[in-house]
C-alpha positions as CSV (number, residue, x, y, z in Angstrom):
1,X,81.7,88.4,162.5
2,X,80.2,90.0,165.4
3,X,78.8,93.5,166.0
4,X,79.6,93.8,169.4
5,X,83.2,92.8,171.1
6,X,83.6,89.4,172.4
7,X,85.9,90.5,175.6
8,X,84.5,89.9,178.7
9,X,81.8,87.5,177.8
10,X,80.3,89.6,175.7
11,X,79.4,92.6,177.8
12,X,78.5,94.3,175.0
13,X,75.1,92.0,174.4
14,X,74.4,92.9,177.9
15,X,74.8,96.8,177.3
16,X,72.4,96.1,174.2
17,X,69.8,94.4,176.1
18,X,70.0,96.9,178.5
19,X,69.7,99.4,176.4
20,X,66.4,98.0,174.5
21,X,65.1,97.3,178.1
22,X,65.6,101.1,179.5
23,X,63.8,102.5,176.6
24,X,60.5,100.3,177.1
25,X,61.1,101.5,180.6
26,X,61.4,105.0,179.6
27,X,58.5,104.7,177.5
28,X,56.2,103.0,180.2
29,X,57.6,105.7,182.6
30,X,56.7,108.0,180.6
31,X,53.2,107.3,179.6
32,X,52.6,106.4,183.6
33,X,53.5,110.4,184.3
34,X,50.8,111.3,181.8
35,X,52.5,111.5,178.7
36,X,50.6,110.3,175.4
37,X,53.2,110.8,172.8
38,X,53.3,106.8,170.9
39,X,50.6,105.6,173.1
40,X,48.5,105.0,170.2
41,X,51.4,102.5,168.9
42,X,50.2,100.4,172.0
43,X,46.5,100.6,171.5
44,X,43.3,103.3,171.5
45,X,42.2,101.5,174.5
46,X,45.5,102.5,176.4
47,X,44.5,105.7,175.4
48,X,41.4,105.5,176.2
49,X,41.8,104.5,179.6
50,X,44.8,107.0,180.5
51,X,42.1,109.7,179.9
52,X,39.5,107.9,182.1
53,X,41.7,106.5,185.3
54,X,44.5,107.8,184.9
55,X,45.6,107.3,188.9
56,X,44.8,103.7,188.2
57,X,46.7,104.1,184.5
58,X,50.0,106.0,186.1
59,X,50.3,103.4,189.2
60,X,50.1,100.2,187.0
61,X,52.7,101.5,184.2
62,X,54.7,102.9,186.7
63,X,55.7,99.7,188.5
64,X,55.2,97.8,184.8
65,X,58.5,100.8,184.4
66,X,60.1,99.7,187.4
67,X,59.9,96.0,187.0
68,X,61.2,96.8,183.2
69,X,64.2,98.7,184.3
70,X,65.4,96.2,186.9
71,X,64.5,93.4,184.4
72,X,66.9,95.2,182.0
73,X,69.7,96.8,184.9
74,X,70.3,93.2,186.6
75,X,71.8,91.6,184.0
76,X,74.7,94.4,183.8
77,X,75.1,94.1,187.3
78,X,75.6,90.6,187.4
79,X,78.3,90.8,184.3
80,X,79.9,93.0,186.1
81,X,79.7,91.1,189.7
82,X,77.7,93.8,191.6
83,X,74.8,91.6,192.7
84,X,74.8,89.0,195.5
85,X,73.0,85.9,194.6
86,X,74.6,85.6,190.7
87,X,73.4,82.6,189.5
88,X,70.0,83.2,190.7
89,X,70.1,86.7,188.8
90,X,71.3,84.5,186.1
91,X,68.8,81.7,185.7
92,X,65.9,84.6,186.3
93,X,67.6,86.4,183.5
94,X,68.1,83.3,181.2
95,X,64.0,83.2,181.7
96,X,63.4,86.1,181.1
97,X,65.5,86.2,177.8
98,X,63.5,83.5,176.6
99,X,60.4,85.0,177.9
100,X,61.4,88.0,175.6
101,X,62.1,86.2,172.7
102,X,59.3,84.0,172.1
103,X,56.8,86.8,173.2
104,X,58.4,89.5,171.0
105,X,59.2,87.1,167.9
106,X,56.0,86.1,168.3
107,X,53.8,88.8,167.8
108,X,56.4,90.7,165.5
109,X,55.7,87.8,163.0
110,X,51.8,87.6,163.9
111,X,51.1,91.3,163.7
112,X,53.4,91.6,160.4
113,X,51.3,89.1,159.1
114,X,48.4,90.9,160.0
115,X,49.7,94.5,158.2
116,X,50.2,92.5,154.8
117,X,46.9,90.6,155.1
118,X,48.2,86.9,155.6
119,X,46.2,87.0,158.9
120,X,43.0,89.1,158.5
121,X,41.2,89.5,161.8
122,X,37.2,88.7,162.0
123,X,36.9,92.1,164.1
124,X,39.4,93.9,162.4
125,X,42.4,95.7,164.0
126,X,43.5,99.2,164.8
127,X,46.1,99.7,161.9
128,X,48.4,102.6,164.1
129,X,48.6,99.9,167.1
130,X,49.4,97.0,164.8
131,X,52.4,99.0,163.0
132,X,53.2,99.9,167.0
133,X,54.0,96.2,167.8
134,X,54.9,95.1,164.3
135,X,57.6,97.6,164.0
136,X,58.9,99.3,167.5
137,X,57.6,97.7,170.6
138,X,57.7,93.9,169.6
139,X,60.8,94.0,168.0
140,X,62.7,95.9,170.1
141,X,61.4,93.0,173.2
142,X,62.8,90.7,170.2
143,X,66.1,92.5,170.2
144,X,66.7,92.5,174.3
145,X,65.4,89.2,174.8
146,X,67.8,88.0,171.8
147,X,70.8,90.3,173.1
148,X,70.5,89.0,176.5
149,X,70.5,85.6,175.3
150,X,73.7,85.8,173.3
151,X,75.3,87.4,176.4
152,X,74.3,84.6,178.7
153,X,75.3,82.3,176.3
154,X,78.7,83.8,175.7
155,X,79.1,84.6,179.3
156,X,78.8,81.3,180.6
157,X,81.4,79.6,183.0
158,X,84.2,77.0,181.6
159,X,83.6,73.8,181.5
160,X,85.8,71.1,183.4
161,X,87.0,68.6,180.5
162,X,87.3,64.9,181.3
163,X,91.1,65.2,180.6
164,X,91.7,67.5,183.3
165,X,91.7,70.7,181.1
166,X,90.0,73.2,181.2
167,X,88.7,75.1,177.9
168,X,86.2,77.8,177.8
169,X,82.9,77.3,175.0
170,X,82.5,80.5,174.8
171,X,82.9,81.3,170.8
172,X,82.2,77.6,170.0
């Protein structure tokens, strides 16, 4: 049983993933104009350095903001055929999905594992930064990268079969 409807390939993956990706956007955005509000979540050294170069701070997250909200945008353009180029918007976003998953499964489990001591750093860790990534910004990369997956997946073009029929895998 699925969350989301199936019509349309699943369009409403891509509106999920899209949705995940526009609020790490917003959030970069945010923290590139100045604000500090969760930055902690991310590190003390973010914070750190949006106190001491904050130019340098505001132009990097700002177009880290813009390449997150096209990352996230694209994909619902190209469900709903208002890119040229589709299956090169595709394969990039089939990357990128993977990208997402691995990188935000990945340290959700790792900095989890951290928090309930089955991985205890030589150094230590900042506990606010770890709960950050365990718990908000790892996860939700988890949950776009996973969303956008499920739409590619279901979204994908019918296959000829060798009888002469064609059959669409989507639901299989």
């Amino acid at each position: 049983m699925s969350l989301l409807p199936r019509s349309h390939g699943g369009r409403g993956w891509v509106w999920l993933a899209c949705a995940a990706g526009v609020v790490h956007a917003g959030f970069s955005l945010y923290w590139a104009l100045g604000g500090h509000w969760l930055l902690d979540t991310v590190g003390q050294w973010t914070v750190r350095l949006s106190y001491e170069a904050p130019l340098a701070v505001g132009l990097g997250l700002g177009m880290v903001s813009l390449f997150k909200l096209m990352a996230a945008v694209i994909p619902v353009a190209e469900a709903y055929d208002r890119v040229p180029w589709r299956r090169f918007w595709r394969a990039i976003s089939w990357v990128g999905a993977v990208v997402l998953v691995v990188y935000g499964g990945t340290n959700t489990v790792i900095s989890n594992a951290v928090l309930i001591g089955l991985i205890r750093p030589a150094t230590g860790y900042e506990r606010l930064a770890m709960i950050g990534h365990a718990w908000l910004w790892d996860p939700l990369f988890l949950v776009w990268g996973a969303a956008l997956l499920i739409h590619l997946w279901r979204s994908r073009p019918a296959r000829t079969r060798p009888h002469g029929t064609r059959e669409s895998l989507i639901g299989r």
